[in-house]
N, CA and C of each residue as an Amber inpcrd file, in Angstrom:
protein
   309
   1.7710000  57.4010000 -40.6990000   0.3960000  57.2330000 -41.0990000
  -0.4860000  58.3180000 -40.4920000  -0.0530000  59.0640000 -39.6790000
  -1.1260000  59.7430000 -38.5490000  -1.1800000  61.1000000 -39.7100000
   0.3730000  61.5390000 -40.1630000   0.2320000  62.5520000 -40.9680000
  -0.9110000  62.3890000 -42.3730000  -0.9530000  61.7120000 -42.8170000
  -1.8580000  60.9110000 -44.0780000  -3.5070000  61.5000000 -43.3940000
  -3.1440000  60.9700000 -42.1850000  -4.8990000  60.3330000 -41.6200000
  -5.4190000  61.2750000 -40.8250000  -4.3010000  62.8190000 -40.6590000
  -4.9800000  63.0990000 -39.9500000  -5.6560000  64.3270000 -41.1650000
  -5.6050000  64.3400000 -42.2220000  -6.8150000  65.0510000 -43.4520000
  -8.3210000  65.0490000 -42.6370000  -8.6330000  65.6610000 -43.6040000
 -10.4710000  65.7110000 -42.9780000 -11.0000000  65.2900000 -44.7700000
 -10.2070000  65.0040000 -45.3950000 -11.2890000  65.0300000 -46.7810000
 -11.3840000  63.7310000 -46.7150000 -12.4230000  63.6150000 -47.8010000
 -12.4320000  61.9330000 -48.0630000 -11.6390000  60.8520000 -48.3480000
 -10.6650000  61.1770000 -49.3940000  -9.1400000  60.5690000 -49.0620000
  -8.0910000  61.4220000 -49.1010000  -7.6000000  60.9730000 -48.2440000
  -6.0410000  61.4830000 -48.6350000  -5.0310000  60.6040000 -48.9060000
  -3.9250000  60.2560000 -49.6570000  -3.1210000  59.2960000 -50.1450000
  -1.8130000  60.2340000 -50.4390000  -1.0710000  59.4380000 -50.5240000
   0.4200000  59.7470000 -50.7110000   0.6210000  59.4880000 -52.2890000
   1.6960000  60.3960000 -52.6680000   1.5110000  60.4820000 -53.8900000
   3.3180000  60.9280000 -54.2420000   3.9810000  59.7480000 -55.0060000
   5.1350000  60.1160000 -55.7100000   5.2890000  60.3400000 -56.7310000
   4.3130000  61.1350000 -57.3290000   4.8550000  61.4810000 -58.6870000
   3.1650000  62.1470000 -59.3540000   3.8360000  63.2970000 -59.5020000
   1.8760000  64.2170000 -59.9170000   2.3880000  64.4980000 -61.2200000
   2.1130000  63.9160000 -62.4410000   1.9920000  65.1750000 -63.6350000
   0.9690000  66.0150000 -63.3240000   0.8000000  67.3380000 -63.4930000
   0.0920000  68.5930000 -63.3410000  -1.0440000  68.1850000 -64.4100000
  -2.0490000  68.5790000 -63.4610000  -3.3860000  68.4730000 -64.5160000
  -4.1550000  67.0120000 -64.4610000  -3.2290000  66.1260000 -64.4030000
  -3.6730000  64.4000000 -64.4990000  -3.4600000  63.6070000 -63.1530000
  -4.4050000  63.5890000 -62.5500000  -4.7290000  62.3040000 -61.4330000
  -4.2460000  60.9100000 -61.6780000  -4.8220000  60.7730000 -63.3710000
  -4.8580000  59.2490000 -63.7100000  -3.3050000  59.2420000 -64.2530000
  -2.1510000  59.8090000 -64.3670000  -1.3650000  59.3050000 -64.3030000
  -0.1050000  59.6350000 -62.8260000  -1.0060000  60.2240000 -61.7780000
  -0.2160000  60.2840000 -60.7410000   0.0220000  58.6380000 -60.1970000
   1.1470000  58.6020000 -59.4850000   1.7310000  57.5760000 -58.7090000
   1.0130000  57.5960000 -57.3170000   0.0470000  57.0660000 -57.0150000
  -0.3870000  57.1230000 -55.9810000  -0.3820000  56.0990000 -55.0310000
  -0.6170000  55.9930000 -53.5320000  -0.4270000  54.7560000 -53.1030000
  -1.7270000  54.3610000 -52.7450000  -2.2590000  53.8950000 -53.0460000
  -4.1930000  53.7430000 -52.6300000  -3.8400000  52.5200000 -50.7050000
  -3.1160000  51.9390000 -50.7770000  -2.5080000  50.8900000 -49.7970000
  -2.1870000  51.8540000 -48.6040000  -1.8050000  52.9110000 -48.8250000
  -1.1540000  53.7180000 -47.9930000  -2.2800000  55.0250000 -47.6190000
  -3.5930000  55.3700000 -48.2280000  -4.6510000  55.8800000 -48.1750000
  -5.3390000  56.1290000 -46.8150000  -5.7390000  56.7230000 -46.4180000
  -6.7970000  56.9020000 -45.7680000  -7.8490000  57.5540000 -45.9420000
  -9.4180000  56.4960000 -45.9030000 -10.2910000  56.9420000 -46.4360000
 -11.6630000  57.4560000 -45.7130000 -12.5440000  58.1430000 -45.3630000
 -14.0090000  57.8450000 -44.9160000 -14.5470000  57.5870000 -44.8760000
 -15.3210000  56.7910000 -44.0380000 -15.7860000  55.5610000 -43.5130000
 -17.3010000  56.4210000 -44.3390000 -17.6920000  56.9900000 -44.4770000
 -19.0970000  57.5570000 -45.5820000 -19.1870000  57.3150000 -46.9490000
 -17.6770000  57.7310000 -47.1270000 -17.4010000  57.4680000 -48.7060000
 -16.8670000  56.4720000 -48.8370000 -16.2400000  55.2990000 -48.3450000
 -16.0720000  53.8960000 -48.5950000 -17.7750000  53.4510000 -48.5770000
 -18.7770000  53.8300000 -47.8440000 -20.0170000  53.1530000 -48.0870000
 -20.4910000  53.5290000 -48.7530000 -20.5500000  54.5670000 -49.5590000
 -20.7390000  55.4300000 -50.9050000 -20.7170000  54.7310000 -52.3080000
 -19.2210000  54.5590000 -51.5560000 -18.4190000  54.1430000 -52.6350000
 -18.2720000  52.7120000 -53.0340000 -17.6330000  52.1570000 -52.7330000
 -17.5030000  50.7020000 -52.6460000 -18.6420000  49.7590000 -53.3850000
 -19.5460000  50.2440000 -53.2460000 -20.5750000  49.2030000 -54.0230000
 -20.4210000  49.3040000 -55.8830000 -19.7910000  50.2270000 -56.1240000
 -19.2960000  50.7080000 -57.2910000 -17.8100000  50.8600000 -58.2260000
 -16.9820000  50.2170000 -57.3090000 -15.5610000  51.0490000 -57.7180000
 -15.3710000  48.9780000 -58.0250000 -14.2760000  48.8970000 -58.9920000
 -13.6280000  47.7360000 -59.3810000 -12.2790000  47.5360000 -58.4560000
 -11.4950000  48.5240000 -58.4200000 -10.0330000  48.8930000 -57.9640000
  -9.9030000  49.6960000 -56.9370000  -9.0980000  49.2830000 -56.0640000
  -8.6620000  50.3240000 -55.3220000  -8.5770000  51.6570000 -55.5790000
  -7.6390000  51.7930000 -56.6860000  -7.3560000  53.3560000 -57.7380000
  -8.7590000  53.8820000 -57.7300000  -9.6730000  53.2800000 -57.8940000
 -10.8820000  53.9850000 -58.3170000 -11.5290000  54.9250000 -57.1140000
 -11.3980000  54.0930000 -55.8080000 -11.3740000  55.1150000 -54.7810000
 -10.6500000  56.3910000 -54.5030000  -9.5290000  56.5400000 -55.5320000
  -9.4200000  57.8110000 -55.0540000  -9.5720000  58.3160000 -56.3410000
  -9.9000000  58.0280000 -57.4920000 -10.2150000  58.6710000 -58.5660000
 -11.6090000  59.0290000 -58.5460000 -12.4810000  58.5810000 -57.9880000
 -13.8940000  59.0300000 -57.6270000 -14.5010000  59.9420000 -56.9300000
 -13.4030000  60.4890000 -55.9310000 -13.3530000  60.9690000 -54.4160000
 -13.5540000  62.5340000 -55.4800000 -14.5850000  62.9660000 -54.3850000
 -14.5700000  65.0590000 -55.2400000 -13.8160000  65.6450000 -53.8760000
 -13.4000000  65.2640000 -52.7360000 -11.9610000  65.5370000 -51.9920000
 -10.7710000  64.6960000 -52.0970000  -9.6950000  64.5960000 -52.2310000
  -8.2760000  64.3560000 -52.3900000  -7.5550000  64.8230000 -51.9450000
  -6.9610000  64.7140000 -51.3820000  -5.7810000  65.3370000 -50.4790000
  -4.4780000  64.3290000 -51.0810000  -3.7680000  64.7960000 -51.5080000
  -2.2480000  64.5290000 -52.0390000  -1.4050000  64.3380000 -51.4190000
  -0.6720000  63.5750000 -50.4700000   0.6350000  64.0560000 -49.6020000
   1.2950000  64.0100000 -50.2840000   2.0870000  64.9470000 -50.6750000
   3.6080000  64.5710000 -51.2890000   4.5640000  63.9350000 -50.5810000
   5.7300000  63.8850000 -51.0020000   6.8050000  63.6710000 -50.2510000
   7.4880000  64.8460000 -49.6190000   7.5550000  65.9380000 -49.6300000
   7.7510000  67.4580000 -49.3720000   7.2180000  66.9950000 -47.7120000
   6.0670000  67.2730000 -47.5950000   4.8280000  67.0580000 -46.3920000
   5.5740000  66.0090000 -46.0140000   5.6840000  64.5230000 -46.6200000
   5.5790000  63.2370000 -45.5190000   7.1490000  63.3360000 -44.8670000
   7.8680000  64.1480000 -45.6030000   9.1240000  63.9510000 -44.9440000
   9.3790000  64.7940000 -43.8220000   8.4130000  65.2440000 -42.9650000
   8.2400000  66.0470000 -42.1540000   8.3700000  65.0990000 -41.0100000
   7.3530000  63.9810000 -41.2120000   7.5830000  62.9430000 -40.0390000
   7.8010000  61.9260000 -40.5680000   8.1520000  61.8160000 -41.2630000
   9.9700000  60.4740000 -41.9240000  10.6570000  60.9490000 -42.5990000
  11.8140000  61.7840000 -42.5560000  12.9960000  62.0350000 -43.3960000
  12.9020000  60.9540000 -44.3430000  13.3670000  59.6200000 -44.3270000
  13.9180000  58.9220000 -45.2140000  12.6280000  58.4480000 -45.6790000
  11.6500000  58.8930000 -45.7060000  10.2870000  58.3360000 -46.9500000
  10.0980000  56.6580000 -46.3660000  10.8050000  56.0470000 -45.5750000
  10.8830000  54.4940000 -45.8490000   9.5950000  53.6760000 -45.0980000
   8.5790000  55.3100000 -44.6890000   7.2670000  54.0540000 -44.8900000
   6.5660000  54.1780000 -46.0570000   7.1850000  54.8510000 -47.3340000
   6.2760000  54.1680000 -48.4820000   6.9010000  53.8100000 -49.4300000
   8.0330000  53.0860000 -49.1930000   9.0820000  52.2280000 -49.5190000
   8.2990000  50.8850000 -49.7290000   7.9030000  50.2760000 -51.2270000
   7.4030000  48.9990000 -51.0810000   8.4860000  47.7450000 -50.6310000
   8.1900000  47.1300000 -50.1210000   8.7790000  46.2070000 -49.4330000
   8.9910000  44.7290000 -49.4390000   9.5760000  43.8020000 -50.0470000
   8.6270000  42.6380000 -50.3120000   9.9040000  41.0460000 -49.9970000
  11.1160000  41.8740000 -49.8830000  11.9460000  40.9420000 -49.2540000
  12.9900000  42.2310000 -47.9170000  13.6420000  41.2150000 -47.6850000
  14.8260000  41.8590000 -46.4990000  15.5340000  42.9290000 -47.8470000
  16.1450000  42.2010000 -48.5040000  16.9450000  43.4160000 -49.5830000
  16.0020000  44.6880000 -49.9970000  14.7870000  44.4290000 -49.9530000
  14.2860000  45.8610000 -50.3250000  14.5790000  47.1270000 -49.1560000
  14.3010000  46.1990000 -48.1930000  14.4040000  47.1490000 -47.0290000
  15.9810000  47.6180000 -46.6040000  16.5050000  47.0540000 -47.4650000
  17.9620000  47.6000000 -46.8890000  18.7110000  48.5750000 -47.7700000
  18.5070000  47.7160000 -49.1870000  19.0820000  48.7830000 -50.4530000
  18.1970000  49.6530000 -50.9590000  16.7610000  49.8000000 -51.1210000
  15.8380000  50.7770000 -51.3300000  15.8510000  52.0300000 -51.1780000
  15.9120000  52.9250000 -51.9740000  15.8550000  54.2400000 -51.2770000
  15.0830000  55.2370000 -52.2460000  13.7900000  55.9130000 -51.7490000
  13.1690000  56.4010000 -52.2410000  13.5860000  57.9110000 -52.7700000
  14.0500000  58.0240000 -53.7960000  14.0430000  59.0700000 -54.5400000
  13.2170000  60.2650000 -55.3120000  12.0670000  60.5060000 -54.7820000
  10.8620000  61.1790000 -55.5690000  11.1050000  62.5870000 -54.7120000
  10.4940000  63.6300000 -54.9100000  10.1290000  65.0050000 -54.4690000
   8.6020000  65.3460000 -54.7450000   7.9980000  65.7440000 -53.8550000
   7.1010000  65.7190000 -54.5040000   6.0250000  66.7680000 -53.6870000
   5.0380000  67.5250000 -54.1040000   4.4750000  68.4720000 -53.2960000
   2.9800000  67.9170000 -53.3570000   2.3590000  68.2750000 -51.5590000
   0.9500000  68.3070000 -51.6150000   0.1720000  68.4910000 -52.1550000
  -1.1120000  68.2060000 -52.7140000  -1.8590000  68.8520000 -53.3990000
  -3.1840000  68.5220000 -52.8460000  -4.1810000  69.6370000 -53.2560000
  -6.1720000  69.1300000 -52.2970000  -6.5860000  69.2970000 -54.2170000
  -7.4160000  68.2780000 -54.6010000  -8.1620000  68.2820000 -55.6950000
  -9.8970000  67.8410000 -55.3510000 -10.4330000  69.1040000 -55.7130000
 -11.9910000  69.4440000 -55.1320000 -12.3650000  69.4210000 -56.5490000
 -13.6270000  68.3750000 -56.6540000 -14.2190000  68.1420000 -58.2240000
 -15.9830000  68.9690000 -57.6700000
């Protein structure tokens, strides 16, 4: 998480899967986000969804998986999780590169 959080933009989020060009169909983890405490008060009085916080944001910071596997090889903190078997047979398969999107 420290890698995620330690951005300076308004969010930064982890991200498995970017089509080029489109935000709204990247895989993002909004759960896994870290945001600014300016732009959550900005923001928030306005947004429906989580997603919308980082679709609103004119900073973004992207982690890929490229970046996060720097300080987790095996990706398995953004491994969703929701019984014991996920956590054991799960294995995150994505590649994926950083990206900063400035609107």
């Amino acid at each position: 998480m420290e890698l995620v959080c330690s951005k300076s933009y308004q969010v930064s989020v982890p991200v498995l899967d970017y089509p080029y060009g489109s935000l709204d169909n990247a895989t993002v983890q909004p759960l896994l986000g870290c945001y600014r405490v300016d732009y959550l008060v900005e923001t928030i009085p306005r947004v429906t969804r989580l997603r919308d916080l980082v679709t609103e944001a004119r900073e973004v910071y992207l982690v890929g998986t490229e970046e996060a596997r720097t300080a987790d090889p095996s990706l398995s903190s953004l491994i969703n999780v929701n019984s014991w078997e996920d956590m054991k047979y799960r294995r995150l398969r994505s590649w994926t590169k950083s990206y900063l999107i400035l609107r």
